[in-house]
N, C-alpha and C positions, 0 to 999 in steps of 0.2 A: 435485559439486553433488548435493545430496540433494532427490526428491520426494517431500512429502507427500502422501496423498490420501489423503479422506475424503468420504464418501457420508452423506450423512440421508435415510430414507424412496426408498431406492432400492436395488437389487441391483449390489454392486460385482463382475461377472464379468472374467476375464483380459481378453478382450476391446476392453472400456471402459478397462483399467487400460493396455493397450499402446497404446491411442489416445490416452490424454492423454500418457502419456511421450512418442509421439511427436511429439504438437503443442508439448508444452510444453517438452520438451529442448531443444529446436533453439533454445532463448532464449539458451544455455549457448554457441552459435559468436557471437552478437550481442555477447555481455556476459559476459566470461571470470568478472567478478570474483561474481559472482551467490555466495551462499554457501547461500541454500536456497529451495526456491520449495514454496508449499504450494498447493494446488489445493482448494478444498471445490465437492461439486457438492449441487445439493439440487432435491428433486421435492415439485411439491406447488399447493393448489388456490390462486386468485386468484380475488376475487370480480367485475373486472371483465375479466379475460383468459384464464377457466378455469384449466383444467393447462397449468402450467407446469415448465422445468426451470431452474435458475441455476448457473448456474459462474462461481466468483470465484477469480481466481490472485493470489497474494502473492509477491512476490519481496524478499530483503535482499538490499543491495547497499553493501557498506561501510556507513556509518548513513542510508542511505535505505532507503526501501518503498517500492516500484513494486506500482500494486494494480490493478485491472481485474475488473468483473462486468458479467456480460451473463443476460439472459433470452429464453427463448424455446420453441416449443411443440415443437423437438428439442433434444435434449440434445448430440448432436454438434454440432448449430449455435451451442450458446449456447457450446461447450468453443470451436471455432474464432473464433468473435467476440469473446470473450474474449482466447482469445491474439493474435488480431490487432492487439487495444486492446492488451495490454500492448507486443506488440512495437513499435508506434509511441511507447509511452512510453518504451521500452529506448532509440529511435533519437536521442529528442529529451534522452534525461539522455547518452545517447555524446555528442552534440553542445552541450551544454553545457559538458559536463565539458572539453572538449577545449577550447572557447573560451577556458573559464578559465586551460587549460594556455599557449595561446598570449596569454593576455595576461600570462602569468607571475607571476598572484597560487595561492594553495593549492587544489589542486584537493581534491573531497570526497573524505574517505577516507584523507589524506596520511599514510604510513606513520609517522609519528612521533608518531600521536595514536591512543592505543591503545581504541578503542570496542568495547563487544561489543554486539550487535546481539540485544536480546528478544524473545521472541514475546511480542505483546500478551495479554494475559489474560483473559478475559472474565467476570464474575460475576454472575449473573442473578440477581434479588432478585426479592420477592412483589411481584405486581402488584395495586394498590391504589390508587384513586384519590387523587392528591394526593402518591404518595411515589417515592422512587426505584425505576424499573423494572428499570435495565440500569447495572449498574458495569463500567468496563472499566481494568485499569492496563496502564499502558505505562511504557515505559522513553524517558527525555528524555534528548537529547546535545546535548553544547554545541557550538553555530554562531552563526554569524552570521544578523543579520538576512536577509541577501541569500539564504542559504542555507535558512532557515525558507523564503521566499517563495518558493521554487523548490520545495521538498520538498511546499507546499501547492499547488503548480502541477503538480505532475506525479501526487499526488494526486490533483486534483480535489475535494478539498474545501472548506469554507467557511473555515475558522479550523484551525490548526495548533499544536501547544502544542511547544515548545522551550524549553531550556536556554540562555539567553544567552553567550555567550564573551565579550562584554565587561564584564557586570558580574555574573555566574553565578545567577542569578535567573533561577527558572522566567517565561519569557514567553508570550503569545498573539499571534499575528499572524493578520487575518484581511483578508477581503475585501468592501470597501465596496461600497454598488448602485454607484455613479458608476467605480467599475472598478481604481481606488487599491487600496492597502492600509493596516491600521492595526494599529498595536501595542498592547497592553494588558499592563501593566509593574505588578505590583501592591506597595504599598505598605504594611507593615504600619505599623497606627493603637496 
């Protein structure tokens, strides 16, 4: 398992650098299958919470991302709350995945489905009123619905973009206020 780390607007010393390996290695006894985990920390002003610091860990995990960011007015605090959040997220995909195993449908990741796992990309464009601020590409793998719905469940985000496995068409799945979820399947006209 390989860690990345990268620092914005802050001084990365040994120090700091054996600290996050420390906290953030030990995800590596949780979740064998972990294939790299990236750390970015970042220091900087808020205009209603002053200085602050953020640490957000990223982990691939066969074609999932386990993600997790925290803020706070220490920077070891926000590394520790951080990995605390992801490793609840590590406990609750072990405990999925094995559900899965004992009801004896495919667990994620099944050696016979050959995924590689991208880093998302991120491309920042001119900020301008009215036009795109922020591009990001990512790499889409083919799952099922059930499997979108979990990947944006352990994410914690709104809506989740996936490659369909039943009809191979880019989908969206997201999350209704009423607590459902809904797919968005597009159609070319």
């Amino acid at each position: 398992m390989e860690i990345e780390l990268q620092a914005r607007h802050l001084d990365m010393n040994p120090s700091l650098r054996d600290y996050v390996n420390k906290k953030v290695g030990r995800l590596d006894r949780y979740l064998p299958d972990i294939k790299a985990i990236r750390v970015d920390l970042d220091h900087g002003m808020r205009r209603t919470k002053g200085e602050i610091y953020t640490a957000q860990i990223t982990t691939w995990v066969d074609s999932t991302i386990l993600r997790a960011e925290e803020m706070d007015h220490d920077l070891f605090a926000a590394i520790d709350m951080a990995a605390d959040k992801l490793h609840r997220q590590v406990e609750r995909y072990k405990g999925r995945r094995l559900d899965r195993w004992h009801d004896h449908t495919k667990p994620l990741g099944e050696p016979g489905v050959s995924l590689e796992v991208a880093e998302a990309e991120e491309i920042a464009a001119v900020d301008e009123a009215g036009h795109v601020v922020r591009r990001k590409r990512y790499s889409v793998f083919p799952m099922s619905e059930a499997e979108a719905i979990e990947q944006l469940n352990l994410l914690g985000h709104d809506f989740f973009l996936f490659m369909n496995a039943d009809n191979g068409h880019v989908n969206v799945v997201y999350r209704r206020k009423d607590g459902n979820y809904g797919l968005i399947q597009p159609v070319v006209a």
